[in-house]
Backbone as CSV, one residue per row, in Angstrom:
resi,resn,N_x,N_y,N_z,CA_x,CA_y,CA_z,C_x,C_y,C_z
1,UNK,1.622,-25.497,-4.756,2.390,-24.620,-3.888,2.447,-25.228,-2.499
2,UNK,3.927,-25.616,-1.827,3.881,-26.064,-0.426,3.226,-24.849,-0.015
3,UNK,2.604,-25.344,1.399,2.124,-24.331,2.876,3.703,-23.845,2.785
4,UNK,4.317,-24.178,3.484,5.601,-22.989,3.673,5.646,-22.118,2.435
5,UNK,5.692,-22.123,1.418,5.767,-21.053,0.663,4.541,-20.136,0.107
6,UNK,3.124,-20.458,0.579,2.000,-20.124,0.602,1.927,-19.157,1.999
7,UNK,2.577,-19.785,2.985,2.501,-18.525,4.029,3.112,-17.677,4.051
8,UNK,4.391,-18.010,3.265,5.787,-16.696,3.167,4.894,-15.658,2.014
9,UNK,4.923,-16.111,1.130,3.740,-15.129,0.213,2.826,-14.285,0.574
10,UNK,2.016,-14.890,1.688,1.443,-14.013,2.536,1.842,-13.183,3.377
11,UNK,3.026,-13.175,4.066,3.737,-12.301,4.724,4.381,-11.311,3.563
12,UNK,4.857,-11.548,2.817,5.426,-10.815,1.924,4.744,-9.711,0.993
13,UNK,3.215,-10.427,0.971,2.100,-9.240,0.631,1.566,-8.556,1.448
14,UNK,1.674,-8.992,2.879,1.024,-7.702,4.073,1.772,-7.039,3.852
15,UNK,3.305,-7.099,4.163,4.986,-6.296,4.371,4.557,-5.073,3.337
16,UNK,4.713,-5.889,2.101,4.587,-4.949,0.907,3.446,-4.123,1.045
17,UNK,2.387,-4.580,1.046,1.087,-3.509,1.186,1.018,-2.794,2.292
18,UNK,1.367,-2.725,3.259,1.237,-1.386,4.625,1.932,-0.310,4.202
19,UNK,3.056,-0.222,3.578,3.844,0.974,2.944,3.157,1.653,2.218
20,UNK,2.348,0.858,1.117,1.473,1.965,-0.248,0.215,2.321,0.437
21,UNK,0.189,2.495,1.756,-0.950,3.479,2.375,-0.277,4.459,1.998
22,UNK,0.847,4.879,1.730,1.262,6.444,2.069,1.194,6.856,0.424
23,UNK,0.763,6.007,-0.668,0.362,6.744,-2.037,-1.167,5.967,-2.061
24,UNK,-1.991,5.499,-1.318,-3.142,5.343,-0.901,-3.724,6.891,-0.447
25,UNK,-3.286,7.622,0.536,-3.565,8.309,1.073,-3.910,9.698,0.229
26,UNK,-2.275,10.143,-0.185,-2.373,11.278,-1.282,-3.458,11.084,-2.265
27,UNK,-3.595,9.692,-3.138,-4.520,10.291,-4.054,-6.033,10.105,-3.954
28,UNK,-6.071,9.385,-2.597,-7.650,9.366,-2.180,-8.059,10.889,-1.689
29,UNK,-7.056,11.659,-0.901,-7.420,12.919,-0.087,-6.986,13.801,-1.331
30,UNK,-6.066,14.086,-2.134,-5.973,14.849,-3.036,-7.197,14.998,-3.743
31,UNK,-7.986,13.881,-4.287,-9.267,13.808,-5.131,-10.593,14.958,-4.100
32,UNK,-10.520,13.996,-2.946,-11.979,14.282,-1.866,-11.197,16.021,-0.939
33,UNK,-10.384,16.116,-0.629,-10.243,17.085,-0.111,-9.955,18.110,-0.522
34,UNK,-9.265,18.090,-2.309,-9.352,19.097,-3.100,-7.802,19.501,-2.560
35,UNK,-7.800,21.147,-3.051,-6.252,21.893,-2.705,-6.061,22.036,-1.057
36,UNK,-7.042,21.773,-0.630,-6.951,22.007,1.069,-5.679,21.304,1.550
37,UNK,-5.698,19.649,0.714,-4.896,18.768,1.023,-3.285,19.106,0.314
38,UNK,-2.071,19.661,1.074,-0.807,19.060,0.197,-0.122,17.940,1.043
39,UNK,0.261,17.652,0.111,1.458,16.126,0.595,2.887,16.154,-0.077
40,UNK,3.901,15.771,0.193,4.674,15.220,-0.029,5.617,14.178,-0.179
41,UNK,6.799,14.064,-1.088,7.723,12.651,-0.375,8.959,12.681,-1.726
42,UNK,9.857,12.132,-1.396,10.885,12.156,-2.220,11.551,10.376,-2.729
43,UNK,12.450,10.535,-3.733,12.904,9.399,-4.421,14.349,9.606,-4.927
44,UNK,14.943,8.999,-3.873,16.584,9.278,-3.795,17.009,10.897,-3.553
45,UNK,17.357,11.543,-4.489,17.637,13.640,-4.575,16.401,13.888,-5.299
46,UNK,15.530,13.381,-5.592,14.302,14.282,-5.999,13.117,13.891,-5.145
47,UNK,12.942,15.193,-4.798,11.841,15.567,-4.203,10.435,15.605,-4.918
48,UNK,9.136,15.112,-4.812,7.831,15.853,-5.345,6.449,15.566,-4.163
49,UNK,5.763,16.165,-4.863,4.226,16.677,-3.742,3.364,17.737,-4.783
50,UNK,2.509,18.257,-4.204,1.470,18.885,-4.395,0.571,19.457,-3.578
51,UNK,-0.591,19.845,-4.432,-1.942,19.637,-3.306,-3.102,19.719,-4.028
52,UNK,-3.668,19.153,-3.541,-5.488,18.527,-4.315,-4.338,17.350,-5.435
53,UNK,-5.067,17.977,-6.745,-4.994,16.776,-7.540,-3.931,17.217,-8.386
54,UNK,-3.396,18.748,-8.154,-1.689,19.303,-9.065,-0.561,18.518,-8.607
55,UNK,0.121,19.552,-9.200,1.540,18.959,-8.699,1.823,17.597,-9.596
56,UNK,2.552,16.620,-8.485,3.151,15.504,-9.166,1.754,14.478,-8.803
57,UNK,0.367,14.480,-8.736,-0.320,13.968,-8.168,-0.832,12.718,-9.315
58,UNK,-0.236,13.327,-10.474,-0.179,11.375,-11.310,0.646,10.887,-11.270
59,UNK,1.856,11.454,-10.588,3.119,10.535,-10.418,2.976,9.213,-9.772
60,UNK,1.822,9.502,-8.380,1.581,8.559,-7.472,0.716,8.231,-8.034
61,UNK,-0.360,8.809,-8.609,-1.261,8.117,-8.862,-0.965,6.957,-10.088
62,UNK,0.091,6.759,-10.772,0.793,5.608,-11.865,1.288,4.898,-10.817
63,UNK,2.107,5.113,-9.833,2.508,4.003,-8.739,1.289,3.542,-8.166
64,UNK,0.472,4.127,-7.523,-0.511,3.213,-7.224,-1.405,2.242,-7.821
65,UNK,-1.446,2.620,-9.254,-1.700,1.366,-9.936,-1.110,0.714,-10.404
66,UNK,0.321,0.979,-10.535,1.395,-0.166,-9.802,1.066,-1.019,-9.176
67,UNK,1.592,-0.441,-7.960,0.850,-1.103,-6.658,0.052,-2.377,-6.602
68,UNK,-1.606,-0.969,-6.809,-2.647,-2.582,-7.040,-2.620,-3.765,-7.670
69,UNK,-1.938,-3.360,-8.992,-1.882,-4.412,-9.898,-1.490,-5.713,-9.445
70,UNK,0.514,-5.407,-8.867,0.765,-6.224,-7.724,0.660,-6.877,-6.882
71,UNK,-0.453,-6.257,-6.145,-1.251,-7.042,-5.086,-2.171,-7.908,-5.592
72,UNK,-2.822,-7.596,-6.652,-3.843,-8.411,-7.115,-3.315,-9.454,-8.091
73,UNK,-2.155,-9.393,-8.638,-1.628,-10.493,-8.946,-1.038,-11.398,-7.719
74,UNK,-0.564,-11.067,-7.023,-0.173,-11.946,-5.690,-0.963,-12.709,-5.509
75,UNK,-2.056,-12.126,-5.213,-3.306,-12.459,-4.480,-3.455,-13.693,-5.595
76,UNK,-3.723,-13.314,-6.735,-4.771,-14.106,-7.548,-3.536,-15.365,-8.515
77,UNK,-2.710,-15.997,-7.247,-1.548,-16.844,-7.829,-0.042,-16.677,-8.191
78,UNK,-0.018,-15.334,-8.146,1.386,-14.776,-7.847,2.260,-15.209,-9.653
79,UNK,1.489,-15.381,-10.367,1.783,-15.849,-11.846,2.440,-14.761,-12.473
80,UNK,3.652,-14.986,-13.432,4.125,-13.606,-14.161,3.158,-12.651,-14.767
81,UNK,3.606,-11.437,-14.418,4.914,-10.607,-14.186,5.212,-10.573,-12.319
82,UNK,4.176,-11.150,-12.299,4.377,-10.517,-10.495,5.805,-10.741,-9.467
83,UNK,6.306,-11.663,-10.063,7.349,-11.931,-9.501,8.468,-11.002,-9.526
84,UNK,8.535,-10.585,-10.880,9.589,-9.514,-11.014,9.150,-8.112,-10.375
85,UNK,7.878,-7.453,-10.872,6.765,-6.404,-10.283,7.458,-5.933,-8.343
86,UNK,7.411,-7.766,-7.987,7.283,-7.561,-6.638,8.902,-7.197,-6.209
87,UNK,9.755,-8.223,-6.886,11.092,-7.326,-6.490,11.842,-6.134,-6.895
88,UNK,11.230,-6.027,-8.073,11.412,-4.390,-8.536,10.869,-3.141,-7.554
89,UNK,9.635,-2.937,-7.157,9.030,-2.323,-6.020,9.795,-2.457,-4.751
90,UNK,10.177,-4.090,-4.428,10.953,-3.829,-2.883,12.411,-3.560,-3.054
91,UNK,12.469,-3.702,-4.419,13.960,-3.063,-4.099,14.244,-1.834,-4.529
92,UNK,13.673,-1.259,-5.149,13.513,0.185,-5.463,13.104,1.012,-3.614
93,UNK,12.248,0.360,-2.989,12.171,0.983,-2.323,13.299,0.399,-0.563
94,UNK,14.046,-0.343,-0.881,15.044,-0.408,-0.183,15.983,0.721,-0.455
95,UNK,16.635,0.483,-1.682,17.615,1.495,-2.048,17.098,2.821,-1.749
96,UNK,15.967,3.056,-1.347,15.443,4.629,-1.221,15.447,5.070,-0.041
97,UNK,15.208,3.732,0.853,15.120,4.027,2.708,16.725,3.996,3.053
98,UNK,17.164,3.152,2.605,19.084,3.300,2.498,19.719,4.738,2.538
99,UNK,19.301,4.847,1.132,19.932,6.572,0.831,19.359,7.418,1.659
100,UNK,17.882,7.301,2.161,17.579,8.525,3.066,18.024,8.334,4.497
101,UNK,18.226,7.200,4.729,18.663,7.130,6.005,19.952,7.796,6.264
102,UNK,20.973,7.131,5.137,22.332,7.486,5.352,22.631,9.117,5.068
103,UNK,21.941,9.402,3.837,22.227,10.984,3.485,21.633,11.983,3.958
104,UNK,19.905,11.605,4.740,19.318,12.852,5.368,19.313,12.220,6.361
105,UNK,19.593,11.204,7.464,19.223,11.025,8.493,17.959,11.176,9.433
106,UNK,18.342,12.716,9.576,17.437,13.667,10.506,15.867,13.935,9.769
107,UNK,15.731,13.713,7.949,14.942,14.656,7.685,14.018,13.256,7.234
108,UNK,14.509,12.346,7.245,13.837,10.886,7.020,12.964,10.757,7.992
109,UNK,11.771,10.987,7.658,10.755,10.829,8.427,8.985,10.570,7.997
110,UNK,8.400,10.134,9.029,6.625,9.701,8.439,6.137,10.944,9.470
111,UNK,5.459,11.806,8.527,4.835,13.140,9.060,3.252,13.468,8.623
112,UNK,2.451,13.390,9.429,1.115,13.770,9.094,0.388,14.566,9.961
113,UNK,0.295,15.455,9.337,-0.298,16.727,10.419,-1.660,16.464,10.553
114,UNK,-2.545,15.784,9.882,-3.673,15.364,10.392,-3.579,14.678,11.927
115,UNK,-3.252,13.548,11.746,-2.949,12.846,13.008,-1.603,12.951,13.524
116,UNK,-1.290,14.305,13.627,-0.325,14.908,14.196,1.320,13.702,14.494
117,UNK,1.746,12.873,13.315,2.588,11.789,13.123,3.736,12.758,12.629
118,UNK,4.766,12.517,13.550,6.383,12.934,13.321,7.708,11.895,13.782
119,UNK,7.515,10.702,13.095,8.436,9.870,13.490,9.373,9.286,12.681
120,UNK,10.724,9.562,13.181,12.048,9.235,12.311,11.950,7.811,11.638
121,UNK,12.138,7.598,10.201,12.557,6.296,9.860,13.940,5.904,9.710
122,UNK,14.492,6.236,10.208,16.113,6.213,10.245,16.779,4.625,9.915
123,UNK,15.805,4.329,11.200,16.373,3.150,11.844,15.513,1.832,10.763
124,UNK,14.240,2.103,11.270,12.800,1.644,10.517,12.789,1.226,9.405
125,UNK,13.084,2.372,8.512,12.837,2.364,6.972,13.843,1.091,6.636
126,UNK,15.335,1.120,6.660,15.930,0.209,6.128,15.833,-1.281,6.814
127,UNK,15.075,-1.086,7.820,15.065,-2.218,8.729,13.881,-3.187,8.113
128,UNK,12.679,-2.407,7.664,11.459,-2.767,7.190,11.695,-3.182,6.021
129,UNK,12.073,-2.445,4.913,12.058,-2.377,3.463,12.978,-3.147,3.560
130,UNK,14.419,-3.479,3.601,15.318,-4.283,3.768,14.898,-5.746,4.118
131,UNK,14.163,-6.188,5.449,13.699,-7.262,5.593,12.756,-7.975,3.920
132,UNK,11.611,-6.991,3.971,10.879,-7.039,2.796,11.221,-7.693,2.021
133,UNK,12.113,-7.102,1.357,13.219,-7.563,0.280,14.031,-8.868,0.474
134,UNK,14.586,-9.094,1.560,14.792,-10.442,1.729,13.897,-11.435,1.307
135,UNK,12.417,-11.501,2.182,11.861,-12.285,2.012,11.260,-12.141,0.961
136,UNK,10.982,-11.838,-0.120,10.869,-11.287,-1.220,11.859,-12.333,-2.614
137,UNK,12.709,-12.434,-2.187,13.626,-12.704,-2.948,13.620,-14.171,-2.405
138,UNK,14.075,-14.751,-0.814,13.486,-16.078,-0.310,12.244,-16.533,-0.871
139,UNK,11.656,-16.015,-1.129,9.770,-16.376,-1.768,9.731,-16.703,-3.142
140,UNK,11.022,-16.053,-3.750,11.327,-16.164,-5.333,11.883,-17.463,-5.653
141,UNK,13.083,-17.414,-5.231,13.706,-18.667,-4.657,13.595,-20.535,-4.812
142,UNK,12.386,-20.294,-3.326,11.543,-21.188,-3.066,10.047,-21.232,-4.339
143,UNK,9.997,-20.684,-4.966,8.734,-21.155,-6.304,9.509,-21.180,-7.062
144,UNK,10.411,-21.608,-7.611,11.621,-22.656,-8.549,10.556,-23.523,-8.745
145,UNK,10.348,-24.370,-7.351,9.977,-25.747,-7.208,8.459,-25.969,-7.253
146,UNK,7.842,-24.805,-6.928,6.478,-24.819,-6.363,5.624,-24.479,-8.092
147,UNK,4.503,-24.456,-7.799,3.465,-23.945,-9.044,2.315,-23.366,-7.961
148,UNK,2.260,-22.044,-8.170,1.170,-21.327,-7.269,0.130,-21.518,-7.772
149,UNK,-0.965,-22.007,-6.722,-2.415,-22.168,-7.268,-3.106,-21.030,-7.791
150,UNK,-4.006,-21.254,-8.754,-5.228,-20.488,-9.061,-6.236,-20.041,-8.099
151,UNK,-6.258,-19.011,-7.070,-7.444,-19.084,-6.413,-8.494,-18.235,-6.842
152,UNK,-9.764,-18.679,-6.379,-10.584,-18.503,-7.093,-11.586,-17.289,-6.289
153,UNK,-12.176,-16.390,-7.417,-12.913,-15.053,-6.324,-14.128,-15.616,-6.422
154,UNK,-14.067,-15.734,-4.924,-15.382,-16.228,-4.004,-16.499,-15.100,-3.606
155,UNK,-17.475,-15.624,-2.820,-18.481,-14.490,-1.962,-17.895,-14.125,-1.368
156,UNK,-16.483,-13.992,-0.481,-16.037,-13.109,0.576,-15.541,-11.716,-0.020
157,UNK,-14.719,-12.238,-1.360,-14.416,-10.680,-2.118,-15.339,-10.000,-2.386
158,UNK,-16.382,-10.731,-3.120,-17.890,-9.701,-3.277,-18.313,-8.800,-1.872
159,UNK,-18.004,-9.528,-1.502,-18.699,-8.688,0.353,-17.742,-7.381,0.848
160,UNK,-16.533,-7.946,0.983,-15.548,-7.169,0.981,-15.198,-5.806,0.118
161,UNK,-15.126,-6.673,-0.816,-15.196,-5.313,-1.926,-16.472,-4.265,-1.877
162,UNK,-17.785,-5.065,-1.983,-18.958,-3.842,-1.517,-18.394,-3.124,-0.204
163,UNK,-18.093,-3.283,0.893,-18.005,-2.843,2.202,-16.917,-1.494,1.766
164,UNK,-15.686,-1.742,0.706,-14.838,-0.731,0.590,-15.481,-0.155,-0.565
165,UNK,-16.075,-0.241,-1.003,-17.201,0.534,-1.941,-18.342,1.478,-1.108
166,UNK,-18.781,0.689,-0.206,-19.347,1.572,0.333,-19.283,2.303,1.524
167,UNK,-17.535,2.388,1.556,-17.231,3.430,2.498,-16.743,4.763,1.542
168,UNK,-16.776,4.905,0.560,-16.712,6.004,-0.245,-17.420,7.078,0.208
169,UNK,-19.102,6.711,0.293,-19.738,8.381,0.388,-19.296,9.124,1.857
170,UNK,-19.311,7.799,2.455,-18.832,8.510,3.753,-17.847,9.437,4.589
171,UNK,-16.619,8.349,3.535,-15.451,8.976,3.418,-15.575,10.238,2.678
172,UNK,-16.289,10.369,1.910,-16.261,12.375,0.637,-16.743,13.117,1.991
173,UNK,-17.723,12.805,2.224,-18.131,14.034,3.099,-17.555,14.294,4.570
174,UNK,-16.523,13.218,4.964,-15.819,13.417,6.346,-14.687,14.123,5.819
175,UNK,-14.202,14.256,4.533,-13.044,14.915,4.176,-13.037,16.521,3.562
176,UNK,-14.527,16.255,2.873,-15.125,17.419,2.201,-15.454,18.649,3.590
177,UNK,-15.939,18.040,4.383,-16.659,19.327,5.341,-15.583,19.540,6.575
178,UNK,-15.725,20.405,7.280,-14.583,20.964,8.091,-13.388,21.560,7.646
179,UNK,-12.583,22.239,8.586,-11.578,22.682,8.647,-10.378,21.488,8.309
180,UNK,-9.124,21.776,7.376,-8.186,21.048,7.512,-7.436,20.501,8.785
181,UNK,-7.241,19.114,9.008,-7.308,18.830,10.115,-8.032,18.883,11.267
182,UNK,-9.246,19.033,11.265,-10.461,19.108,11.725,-10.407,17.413,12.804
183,UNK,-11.772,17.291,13.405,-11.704,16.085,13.533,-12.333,15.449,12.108
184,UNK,-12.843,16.351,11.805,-13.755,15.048,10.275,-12.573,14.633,9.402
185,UNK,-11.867,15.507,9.402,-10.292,15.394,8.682,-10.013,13.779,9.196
186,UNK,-10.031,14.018,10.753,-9.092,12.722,11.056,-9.964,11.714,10.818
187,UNK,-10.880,11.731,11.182,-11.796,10.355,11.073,-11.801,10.090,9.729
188,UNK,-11.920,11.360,8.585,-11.644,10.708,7.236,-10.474,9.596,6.552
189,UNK,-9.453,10.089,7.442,-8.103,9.675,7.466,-7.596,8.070,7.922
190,UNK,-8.574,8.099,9.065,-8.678,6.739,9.329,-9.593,5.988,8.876
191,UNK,-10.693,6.268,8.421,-11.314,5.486,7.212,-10.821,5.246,6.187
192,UNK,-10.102,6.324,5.597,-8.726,5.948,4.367,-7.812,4.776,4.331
193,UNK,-7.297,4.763,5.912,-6.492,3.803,6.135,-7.706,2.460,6.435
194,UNK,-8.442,2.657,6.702,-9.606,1.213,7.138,-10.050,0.662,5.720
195,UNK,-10.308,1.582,4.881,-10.614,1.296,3.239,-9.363,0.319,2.925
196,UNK,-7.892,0.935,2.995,-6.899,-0.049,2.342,-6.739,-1.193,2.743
197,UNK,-7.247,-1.457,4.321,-7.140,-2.667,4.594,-8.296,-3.468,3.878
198,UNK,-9.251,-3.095,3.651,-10.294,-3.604,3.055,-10.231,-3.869,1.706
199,UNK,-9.861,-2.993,1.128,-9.109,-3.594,-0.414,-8.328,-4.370,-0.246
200,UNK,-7.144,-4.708,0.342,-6.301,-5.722,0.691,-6.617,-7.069,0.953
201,UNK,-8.028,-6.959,1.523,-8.388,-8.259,2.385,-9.309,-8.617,1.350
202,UNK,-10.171,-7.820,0.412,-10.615,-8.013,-0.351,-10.011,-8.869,-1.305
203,UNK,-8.960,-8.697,-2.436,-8.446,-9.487,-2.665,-7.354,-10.256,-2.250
204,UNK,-7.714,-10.785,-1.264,-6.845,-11.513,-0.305,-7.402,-13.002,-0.115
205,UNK,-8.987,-12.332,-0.073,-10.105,-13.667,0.347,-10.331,-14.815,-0.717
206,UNK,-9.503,-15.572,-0.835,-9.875,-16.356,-2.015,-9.867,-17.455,-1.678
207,UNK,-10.557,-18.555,-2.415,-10.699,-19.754,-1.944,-10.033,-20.480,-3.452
208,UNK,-9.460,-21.951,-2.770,-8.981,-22.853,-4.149,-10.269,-23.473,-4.244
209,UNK,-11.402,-23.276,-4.307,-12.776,-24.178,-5.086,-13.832,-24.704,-3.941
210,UNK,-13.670,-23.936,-2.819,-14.888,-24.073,-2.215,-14.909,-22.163,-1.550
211,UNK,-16.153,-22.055,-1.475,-16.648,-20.568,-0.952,-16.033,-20.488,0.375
212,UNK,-15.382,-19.202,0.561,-15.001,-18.909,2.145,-16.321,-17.844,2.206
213,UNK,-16.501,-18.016,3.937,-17.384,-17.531,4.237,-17.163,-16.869,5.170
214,UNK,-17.627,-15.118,5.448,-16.981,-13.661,6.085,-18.557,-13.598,7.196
């Protein structure tokens, strides 16, 4: 695999992974916060959500292991199916920021009443997901020519991975105790989001045949 197409890969798996915080979120807080927690979100004219673990809460929870799968094939050489995986996902979710932009405008939005978040993706959504997808498809492209290496899980994933392992208990009981939207709420919330980066980086850390070291 050239460096130029080893770094586009990498951009193309941050891009992709900052979005699936938002089915990161639902089914980590649906599980730990029980019915306290509802969420929502829609897919083209259909709408779904819940709260705790009802509702459509395996809907996301099958996309998110989607998701992971994805990432961890990226990560671990980007070898089929991932290629298709990855433009199926960004373009599914282009066509979705498209339509909401153009048909709800106003109602297209990232809303979290925990950390009190109300901001239009109007502009955003197709701007983000759209780029995505470009490079996505540039990344496809360009490995015609290339053969992506095997990298190999080193001591940094072990470390990594314990660290998002063992922000679990912490995370149950900052979500479990208090009032909804509480501060333990929020701090849970941002440990949620600190966990995904940590899974991310987790399998992210790989070495082609010598140990990286964290």
């Amino acid at each position: 695999m050239s460096p130029r197409s080893s770094r586009l890969l990498r951009l193309v798996l941050i891009l992709t992974a900052i979005p699936m915080i938002l089915l990161w979120l639902p089914v980590v807080r649906g599980l730990m916060d029980g019915n306290t927690y509802q969420w929502g979100s829609s897919f083209l004219r259909w709408s779904y959500g819940g709260s705790g673990l009802g509702g459509h809460y395996w809907l996301v929870l099958i996309q998110l292991i989607f998701c992971v799968s994805l990432l961890y094939l990226g990560w671990s050489g980007a070898q089929p199916p991932f290629p298709w995986m990855l433009i199926l996902w960004n373009l599914t979710q282009t066509v979705n920021a498209f339509y909401n932009a153009l048909v709800f405008p106003e109602d297209y939005r990232l809303q979290g009443d925990t950390l009190g978040l109300n901001v239009s993706l109007a502009w955003v959504g197709p701007a983000y997901f759209g780029t995505t997808l470009l490079l996505s498809v540039l990344w496809l492209i360009r490995r015609r020519n290339n053969h992506e290496a095997q990298p190999l899980w080193s001591r940094s994933n072990k470390i990594l991975l314990s660290i998002f392992l063992g922000i679990i208990p912490v995370q149950w009981l900052l979500l479990r105790i208090g009032p909804p939207h509480g501060t333990a709420d929020q701090f849970g919330v941002l440990l949620t989001i600190f966990q995904w980066v940590m899974l991310n980086w987790a399998l992210a850390a790989r070495s082609n045949g010598s140990t990286t070291n964290v």
